[in-house]
Residue frames as qw, qx, qy, qz and C-alpha x, y, z in Angstrom:
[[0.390, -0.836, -0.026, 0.386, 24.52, 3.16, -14.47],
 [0.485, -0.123, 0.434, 0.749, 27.45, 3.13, -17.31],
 [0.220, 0.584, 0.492, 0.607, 24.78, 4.80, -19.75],
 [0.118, -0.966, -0.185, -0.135, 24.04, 8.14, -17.28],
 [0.426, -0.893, 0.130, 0.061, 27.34, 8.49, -15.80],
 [0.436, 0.707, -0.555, 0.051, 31.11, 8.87, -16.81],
 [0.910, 0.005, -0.402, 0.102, 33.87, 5.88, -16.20],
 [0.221, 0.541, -0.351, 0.732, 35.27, 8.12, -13.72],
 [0.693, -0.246, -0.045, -0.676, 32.73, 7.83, -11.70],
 [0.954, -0.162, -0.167, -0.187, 33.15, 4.16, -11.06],
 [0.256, -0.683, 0.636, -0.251, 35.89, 4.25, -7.80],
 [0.318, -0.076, -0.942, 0.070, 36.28, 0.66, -6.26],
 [0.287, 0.137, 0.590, -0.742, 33.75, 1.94, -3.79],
 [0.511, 0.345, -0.187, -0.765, 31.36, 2.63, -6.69],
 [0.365, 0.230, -0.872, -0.231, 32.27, -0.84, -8.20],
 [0.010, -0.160, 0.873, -0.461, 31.60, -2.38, -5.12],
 [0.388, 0.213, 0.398, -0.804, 27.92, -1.31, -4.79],
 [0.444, 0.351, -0.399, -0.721, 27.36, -2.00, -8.17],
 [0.501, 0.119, -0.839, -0.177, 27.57, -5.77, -8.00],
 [0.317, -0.255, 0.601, -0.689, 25.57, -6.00, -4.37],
 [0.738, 0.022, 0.341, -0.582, 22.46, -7.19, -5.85],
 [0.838, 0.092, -0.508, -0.178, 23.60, -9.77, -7.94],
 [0.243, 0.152, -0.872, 0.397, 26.00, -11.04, -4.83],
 [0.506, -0.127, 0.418, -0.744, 22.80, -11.19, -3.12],
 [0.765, 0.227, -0.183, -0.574, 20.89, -12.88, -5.06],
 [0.618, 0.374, -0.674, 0.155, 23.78, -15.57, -5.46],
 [0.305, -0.052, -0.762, 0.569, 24.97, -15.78, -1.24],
 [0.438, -0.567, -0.655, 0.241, 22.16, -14.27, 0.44],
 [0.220, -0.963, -0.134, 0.076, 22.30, -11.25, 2.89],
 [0.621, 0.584, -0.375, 0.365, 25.17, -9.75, 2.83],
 [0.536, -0.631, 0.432, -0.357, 25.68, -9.49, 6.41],
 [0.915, -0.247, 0.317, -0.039, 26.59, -13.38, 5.90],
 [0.882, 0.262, 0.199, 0.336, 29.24, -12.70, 3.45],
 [0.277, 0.629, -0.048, 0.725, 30.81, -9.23, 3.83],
 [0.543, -0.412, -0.493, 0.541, 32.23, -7.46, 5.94],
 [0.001, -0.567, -0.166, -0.807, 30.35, -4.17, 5.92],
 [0.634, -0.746, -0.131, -0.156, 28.31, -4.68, 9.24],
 [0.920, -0.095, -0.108, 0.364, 31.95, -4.89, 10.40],
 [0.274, 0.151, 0.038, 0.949, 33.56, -1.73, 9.09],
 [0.066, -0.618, -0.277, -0.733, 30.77, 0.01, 9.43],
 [0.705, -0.609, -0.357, 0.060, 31.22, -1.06, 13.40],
 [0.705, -0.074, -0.123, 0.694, 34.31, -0.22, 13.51],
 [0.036, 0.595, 0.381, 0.707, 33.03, 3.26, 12.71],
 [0.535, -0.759, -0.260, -0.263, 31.10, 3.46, 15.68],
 [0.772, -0.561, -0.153, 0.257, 33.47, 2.88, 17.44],
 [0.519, -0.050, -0.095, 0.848, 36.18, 4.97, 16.23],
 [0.181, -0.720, -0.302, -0.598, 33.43, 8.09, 16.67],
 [0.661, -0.745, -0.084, 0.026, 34.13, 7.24, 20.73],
 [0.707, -0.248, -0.134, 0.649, 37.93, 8.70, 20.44],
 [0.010, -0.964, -0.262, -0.045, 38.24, 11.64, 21.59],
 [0.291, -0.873, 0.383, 0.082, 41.22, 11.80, 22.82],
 [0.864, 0.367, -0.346, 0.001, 44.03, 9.88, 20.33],
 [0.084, 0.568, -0.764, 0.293, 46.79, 9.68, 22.54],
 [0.345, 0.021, 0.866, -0.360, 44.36, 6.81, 24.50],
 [0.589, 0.088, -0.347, -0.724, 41.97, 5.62, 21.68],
 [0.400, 0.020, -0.895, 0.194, 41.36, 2.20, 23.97],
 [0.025, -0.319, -0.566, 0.760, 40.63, 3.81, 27.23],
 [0.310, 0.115, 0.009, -0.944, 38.29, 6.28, 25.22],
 [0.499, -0.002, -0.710, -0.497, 36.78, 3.31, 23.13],
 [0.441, -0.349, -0.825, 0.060, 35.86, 1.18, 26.28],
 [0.045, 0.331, 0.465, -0.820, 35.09, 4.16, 28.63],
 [0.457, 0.101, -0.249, -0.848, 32.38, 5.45, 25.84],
 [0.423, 0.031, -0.857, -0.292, 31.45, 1.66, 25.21],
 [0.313, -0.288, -0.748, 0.510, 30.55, 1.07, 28.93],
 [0.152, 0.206, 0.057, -0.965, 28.84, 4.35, 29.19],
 [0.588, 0.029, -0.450, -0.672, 26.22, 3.30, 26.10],
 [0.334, -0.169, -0.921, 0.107, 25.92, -0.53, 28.11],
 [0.084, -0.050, -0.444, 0.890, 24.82, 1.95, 31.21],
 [0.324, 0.273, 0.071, -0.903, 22.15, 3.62, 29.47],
 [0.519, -0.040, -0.785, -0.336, 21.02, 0.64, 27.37],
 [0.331, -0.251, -0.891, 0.186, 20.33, -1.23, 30.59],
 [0.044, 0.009, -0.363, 0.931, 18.93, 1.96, 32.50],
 [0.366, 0.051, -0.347, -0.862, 16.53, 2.21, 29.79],
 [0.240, -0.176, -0.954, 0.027, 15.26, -1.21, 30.67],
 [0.216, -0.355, -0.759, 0.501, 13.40, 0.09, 33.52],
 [0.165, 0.314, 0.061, -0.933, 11.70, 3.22, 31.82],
 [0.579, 0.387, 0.609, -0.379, 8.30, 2.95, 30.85],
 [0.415, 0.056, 0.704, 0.574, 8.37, 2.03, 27.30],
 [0.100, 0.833, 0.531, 0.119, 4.98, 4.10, 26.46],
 [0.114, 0.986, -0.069, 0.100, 6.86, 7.46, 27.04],
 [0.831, 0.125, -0.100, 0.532, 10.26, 6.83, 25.95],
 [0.217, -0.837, 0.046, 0.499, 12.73, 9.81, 27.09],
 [0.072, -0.605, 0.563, 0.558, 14.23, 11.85, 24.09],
 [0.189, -0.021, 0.905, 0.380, 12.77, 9.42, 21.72],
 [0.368, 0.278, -0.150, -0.874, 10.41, 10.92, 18.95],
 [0.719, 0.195, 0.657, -0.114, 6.90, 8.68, 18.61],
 [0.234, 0.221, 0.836, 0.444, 6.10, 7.58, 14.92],
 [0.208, 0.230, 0.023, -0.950, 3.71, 9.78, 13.11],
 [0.573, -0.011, -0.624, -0.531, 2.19, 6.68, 12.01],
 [0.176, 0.212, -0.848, 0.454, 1.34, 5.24, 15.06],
 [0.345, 0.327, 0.565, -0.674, -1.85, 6.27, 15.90],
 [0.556, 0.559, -0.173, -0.591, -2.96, 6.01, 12.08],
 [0.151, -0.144, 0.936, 0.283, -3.38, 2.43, 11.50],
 [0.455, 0.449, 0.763, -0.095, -6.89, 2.58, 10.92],
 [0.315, 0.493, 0.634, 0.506, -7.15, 5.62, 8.55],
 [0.014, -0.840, -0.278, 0.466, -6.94, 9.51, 8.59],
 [0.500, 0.713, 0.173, 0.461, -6.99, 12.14, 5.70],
 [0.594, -0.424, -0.156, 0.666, -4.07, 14.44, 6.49],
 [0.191, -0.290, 0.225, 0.910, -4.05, 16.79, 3.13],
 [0.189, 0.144, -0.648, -0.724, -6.34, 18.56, 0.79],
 [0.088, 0.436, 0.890, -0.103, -9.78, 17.69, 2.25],
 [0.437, 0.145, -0.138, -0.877, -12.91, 18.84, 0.25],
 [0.494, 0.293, 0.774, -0.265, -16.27, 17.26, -0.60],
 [0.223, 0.298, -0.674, -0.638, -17.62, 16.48, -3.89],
 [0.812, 0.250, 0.308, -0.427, -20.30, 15.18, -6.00],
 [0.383, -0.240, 0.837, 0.309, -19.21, 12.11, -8.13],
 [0.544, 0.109, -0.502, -0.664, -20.54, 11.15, -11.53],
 [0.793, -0.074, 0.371, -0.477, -22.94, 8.56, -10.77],
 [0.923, 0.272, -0.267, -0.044, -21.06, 5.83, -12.61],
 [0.409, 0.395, -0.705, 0.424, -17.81, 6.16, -10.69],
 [0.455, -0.295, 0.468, -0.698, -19.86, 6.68, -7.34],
 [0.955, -0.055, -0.004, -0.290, -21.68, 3.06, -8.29],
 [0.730, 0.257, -0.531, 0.346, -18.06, 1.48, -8.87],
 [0.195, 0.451, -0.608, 0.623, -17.07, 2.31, -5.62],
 [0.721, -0.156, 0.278, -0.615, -20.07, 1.86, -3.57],
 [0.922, 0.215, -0.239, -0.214, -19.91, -1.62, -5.54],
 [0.501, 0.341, -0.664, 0.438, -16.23, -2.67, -4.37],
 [0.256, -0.323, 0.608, -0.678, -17.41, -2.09, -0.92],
 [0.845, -0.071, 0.136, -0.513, -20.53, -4.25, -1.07],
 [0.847, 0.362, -0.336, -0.195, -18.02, -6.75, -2.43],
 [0.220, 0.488, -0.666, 0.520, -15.62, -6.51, 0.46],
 [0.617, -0.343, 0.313, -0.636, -18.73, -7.06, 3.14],
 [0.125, -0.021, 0.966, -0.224, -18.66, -10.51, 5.04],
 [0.396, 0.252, 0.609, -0.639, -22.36, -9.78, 5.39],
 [0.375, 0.652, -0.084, -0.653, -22.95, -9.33, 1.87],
 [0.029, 0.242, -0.902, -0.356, -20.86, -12.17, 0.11],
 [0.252, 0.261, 0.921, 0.143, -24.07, -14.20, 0.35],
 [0.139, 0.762, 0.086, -0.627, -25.92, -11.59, -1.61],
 [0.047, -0.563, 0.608, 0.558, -23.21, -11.54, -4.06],
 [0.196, -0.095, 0.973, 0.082, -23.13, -15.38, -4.63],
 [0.409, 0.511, 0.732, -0.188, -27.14, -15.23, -5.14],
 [0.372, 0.751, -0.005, -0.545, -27.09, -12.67, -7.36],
 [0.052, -0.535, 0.743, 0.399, -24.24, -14.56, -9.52],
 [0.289, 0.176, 0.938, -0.073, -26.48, -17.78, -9.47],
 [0.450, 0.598, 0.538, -0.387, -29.18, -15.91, -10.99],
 [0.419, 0.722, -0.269, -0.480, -27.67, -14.41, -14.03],
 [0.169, -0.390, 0.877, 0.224, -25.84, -17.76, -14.55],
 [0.251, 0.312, 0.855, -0.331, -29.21, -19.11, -14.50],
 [0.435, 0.770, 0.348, -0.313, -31.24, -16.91, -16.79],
 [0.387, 0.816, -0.272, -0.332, -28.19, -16.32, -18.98],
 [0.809, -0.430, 0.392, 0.080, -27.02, -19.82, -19.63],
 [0.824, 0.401, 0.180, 0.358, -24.05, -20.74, -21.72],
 [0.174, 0.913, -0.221, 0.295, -21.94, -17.08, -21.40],
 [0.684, 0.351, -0.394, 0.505, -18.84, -16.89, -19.95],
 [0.590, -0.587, -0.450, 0.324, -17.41, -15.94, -16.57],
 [0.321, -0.074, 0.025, 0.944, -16.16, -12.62, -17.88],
 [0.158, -0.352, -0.375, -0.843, -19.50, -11.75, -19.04],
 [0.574, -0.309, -0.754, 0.078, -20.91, -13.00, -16.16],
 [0.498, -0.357, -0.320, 0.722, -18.68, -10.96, -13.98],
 [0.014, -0.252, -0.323, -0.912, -19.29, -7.63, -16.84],
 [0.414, -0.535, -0.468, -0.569, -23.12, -8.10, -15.84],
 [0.564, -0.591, -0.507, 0.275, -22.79, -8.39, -11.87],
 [0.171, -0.159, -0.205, 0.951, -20.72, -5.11, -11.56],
 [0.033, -0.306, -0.439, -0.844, -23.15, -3.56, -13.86],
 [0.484, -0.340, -0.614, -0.523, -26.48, -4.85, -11.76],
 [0.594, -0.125, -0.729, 0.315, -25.65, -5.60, -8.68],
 [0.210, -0.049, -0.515, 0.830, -25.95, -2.67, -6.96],
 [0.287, -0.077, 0.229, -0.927, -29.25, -2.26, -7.52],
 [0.688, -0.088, -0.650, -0.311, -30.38, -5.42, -7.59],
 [0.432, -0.070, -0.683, 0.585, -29.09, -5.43, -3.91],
 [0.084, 0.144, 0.345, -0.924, -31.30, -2.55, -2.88],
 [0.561, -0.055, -0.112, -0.818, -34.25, -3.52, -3.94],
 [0.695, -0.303, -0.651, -0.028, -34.28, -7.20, -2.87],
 [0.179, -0.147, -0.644, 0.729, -33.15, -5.79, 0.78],
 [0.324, -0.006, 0.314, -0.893, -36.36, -3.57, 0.50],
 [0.640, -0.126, -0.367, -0.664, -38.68, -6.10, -0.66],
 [0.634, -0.051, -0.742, 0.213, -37.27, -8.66, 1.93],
 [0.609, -0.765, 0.077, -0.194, -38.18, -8.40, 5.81],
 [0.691, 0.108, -0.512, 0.499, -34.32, -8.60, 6.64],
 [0.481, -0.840, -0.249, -0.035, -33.76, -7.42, 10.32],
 [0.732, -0.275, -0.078, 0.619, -30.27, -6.93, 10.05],
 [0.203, 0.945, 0.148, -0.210, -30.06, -2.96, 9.98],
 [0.376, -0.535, 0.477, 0.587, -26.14, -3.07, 8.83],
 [0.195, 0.098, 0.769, 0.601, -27.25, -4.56, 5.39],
 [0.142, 0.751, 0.644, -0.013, -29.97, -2.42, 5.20],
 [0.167, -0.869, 0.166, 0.435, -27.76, 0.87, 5.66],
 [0.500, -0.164, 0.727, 0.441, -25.52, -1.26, 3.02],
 [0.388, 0.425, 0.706, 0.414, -28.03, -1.76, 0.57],
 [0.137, 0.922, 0.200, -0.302, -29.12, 2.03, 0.88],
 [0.669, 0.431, -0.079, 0.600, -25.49, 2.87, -0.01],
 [0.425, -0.361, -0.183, 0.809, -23.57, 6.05, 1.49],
 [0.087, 0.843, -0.065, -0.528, -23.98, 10.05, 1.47],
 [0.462, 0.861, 0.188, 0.096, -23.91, 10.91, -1.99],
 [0.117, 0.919, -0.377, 0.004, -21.11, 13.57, -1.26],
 [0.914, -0.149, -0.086, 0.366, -17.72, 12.08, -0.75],
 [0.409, -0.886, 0.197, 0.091, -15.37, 13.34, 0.96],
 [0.826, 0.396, -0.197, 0.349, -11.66, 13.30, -1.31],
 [0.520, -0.823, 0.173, 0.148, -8.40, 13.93, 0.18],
 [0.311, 0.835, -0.449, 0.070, -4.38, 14.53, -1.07],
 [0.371, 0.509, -0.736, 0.249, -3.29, 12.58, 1.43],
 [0.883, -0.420, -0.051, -0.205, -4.00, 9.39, 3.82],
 [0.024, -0.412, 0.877, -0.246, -1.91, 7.69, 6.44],
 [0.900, -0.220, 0.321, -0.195, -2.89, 4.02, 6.75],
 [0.980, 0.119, -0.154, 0.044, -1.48, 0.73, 7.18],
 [0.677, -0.391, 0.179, 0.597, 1.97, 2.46, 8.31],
 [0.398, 0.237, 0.411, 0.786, 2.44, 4.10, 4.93],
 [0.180, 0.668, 0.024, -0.722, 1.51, 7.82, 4.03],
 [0.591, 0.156, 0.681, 0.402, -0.10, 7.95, 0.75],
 [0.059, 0.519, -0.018, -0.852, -0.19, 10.68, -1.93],
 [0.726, 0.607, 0.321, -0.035, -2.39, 11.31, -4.79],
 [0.753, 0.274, 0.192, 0.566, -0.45, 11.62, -8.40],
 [0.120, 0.829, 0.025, 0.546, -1.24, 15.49, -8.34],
 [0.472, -0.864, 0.177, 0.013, -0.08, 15.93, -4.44],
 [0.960, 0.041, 0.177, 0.213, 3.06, 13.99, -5.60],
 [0.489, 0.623, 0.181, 0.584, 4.40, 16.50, -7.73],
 [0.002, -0.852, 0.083, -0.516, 4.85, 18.97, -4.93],
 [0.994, 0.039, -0.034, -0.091, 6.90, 16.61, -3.12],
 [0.485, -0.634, 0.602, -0.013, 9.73, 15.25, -2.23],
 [0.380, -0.017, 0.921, -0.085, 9.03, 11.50, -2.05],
 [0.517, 0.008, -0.643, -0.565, 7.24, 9.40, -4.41],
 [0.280, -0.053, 0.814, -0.506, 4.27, 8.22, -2.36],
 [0.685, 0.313, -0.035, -0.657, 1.16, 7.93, -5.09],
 [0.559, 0.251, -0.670, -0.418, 1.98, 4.25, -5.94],
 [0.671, -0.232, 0.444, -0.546, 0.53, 1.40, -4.60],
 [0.463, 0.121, -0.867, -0.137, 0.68, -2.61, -5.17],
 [0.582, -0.298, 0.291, -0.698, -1.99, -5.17, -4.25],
 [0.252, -0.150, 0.956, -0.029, -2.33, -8.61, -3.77],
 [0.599, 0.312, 0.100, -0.731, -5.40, -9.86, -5.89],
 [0.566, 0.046, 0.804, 0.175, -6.81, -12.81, -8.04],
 [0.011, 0.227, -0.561, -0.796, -6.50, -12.87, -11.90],
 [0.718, 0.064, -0.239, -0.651, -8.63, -14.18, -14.30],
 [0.679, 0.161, -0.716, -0.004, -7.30, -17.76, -13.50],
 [0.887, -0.364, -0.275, -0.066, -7.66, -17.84, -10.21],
 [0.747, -0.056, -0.261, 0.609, -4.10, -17.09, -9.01],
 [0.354, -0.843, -0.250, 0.319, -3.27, -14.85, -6.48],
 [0.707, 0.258, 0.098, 0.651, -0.83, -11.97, -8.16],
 [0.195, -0.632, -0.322, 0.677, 0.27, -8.67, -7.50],
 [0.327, 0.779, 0.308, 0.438, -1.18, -5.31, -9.43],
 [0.461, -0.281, -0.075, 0.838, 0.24, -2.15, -9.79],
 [0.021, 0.835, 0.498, 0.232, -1.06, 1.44, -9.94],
 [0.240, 0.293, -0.075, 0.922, -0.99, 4.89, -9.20],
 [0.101, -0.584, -0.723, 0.355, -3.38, 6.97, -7.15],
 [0.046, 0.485, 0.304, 0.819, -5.34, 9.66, -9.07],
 [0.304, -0.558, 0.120, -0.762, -7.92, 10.60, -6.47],
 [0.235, -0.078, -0.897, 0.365, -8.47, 9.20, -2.31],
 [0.640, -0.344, -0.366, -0.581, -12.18, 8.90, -1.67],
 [0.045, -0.083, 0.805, -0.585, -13.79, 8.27, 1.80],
 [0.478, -0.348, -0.590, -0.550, -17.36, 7.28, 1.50],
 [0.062, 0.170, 0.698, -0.693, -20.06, 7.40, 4.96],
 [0.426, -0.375, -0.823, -0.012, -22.10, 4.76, 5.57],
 [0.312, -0.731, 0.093, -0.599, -23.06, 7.25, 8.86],
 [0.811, -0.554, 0.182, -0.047, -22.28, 4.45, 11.49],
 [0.805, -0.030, 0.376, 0.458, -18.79, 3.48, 9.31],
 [0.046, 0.826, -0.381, -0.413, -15.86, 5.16, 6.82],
 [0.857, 0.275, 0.238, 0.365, -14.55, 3.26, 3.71],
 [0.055, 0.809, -0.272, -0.518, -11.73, 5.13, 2.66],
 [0.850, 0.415, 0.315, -0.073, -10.78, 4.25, -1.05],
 [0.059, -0.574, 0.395, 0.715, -8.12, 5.30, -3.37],
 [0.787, 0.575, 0.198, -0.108, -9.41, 5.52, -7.11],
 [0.579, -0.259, 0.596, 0.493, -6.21, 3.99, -9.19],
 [0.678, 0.573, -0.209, -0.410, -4.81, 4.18, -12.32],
 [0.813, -0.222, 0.520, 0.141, -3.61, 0.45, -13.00],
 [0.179, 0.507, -0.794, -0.284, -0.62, -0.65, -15.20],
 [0.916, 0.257, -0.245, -0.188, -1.89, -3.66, -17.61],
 [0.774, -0.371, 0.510, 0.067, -0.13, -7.01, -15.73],
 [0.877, 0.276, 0.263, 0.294, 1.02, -8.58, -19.57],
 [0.493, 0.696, 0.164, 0.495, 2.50, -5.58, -21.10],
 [0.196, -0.879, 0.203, -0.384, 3.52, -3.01, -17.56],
 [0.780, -0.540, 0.315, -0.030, 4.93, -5.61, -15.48],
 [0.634, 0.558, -0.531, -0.073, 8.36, -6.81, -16.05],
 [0.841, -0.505, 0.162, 0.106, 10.63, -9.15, -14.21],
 [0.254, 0.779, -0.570, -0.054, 14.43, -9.19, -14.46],
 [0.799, 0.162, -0.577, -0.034, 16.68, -12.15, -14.02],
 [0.095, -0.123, 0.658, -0.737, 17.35, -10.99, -10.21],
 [0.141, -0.576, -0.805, 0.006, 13.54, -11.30, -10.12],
 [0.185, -0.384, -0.201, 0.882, 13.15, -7.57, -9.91],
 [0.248, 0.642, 0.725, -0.009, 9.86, -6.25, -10.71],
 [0.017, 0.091, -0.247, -0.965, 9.73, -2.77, -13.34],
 [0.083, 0.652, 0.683, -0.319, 6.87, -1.02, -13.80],
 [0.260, 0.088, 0.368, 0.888, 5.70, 0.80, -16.37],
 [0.144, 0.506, 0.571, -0.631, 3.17, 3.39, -15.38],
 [0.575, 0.359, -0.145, -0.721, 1.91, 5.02, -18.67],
 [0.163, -0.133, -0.915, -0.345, 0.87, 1.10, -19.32],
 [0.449, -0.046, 0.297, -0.841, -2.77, 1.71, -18.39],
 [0.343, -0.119, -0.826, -0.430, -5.43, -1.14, -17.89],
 [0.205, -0.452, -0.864, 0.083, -8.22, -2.86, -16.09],
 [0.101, 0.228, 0.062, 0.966, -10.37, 0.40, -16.15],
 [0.561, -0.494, -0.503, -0.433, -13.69, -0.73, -15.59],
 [0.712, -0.422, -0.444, 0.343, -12.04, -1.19, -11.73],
 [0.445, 0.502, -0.371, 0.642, -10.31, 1.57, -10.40],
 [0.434, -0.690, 0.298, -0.496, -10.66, 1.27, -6.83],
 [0.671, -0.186, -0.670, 0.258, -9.46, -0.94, -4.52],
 [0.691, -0.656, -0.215, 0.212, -9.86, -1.02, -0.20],
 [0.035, 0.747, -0.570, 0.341, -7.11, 1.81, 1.26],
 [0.643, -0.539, 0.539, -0.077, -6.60, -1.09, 4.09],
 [0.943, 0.115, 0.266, 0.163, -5.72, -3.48, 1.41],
 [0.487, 0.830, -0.156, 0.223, -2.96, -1.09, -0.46],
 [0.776, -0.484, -0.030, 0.403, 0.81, -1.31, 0.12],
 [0.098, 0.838, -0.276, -0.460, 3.32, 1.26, -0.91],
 [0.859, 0.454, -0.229, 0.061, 4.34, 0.55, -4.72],
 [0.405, -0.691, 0.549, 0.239, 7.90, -1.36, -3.90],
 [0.756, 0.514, 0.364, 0.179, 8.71, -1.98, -7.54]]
């Protein structure tokens, strides 16, 4: 803050703020060590004099008043609250495009990456996967588990659609699966799931709010569970005709070289670090808002 802004600037108020997060970090919340939730009651409460010659009387006659209505409230039906404005996310936990909806043909290599992350997400499918993995391990022995992995994106999907048609499987979900989706796809500016509103990089820019990042939970090469970071370039909805995948196609920030940590543990992010390209989708239900 000393390098954008003059030493004026820094009141006791200013000061104060400045050192918050390390006193966190050190004692905890600060509610357990300051006395802001305090002053900032005291506020409230000096908002209920109206009259100064009695700033008691006003304080407990307002105070008693709010108890009134607190308890009143008890007894109204919590589904239609009076005077109280619902959540625009509320109804939109499973997934609806809000901005900027158009359809589109896809190059047939990104359309297989996506179509491929879904088959990889499917309960029904995992044993699919697993056989398919066993076989290249099997006909390609000695390689590695990167090349392994290089040759299952690559193959899988159509190695999946043509054992399902040469097999007598009766389940029609993994038949509709192994067809893939409608061709077109359906892209959108903006989605609400999970609670969170999410913009692509280009709706961003006309904006407010910075809503186009995103952080997931995922496993490295090693096996450990870590979080990635990204951007959203374009939100893709693919139909299956009985089902909706919505998608968001990412641009990810390289974990060794984009990710930092401070000595708070505070996570920077450097977005023109670009990596893991060969991926750029991930699940919209799996995506949280980028809090980096």
């Amino acid at each position: 803050m000393e390098a954008f802004f003059p030493p004026t600037f820094f009141d006791i108020m200013v000061h104060l703020t400045v050192h918050l997060v390390q006193e966190i970090y050190y004692h905890g919340p600060s509610y357990l060590h300051q006395m802001f939730p305090y002053e900032r009651y005291m506020g409230i409460l000096r908002s209920f004099v109206n009259n100064r010659k009695y700033p008691e009387g006003n304080i407990i006659s307002r105070y008693g008043t709010e108890e009134a209505v607190e308890w009143s409230m008890s007894y109204l039906d919590p589904d239609n609250p009076i005077g109280v404005s619902h959540s625009r996310h509320k109804w939109r936990l499973d997934g609806v495009g809000t901005l900027g909806k158009k359809s589109m043909n896809p190059e047939r290599k990104t359309y297989d990456q996506a179509h491929f992350l879904v088959l990889e997400h499917m309960e029904l499918v995992e044993p699919y996967v697993l056989k398919h993995k066993q076989l290249i391990v099997q006909q390609n022995s000695g390689r590695g588990e990167g090349w392994v992995a290089k040759k299952h994106l690559k193959e899988f999907n159509n190695w999946f659609k043509d054992h399902v048609a040469a097999s007598s499987i009766p389940n029609d979900d993994i038949k509709k699966l192994a067809a893939g989706s409608i061709f077109t796809v359906m892209t959108y500016q903006a989605y609400d799931i999970n609670g969170y509103t999410f913009y692509t990089v280009q709706q961003d820019k006309k904006s407010i709010y910075q809503n186009s990042g995103v952080c997931i939970d995922a496993y490295d090469n090693n096996m450990q569970k870590a979080p990635y970071y990204g951007q959203i370039e374009e939100i893709w909805e693919l139909n299956y005709l009985e089902f909706k995948v919505a998608l968001f196609k990412c641009r990810w920030v390289q974990g060794s070289q984009g990710v930092t940590h401070d000595k708070n543990r505070f996570v920077s992010v450097d977005l023109r670090n670009v990596g893991y390209k060969i991926e750029p989708f991930v699940l919209a239900k799996d995506a949280s808002v980028l809090c980096a």
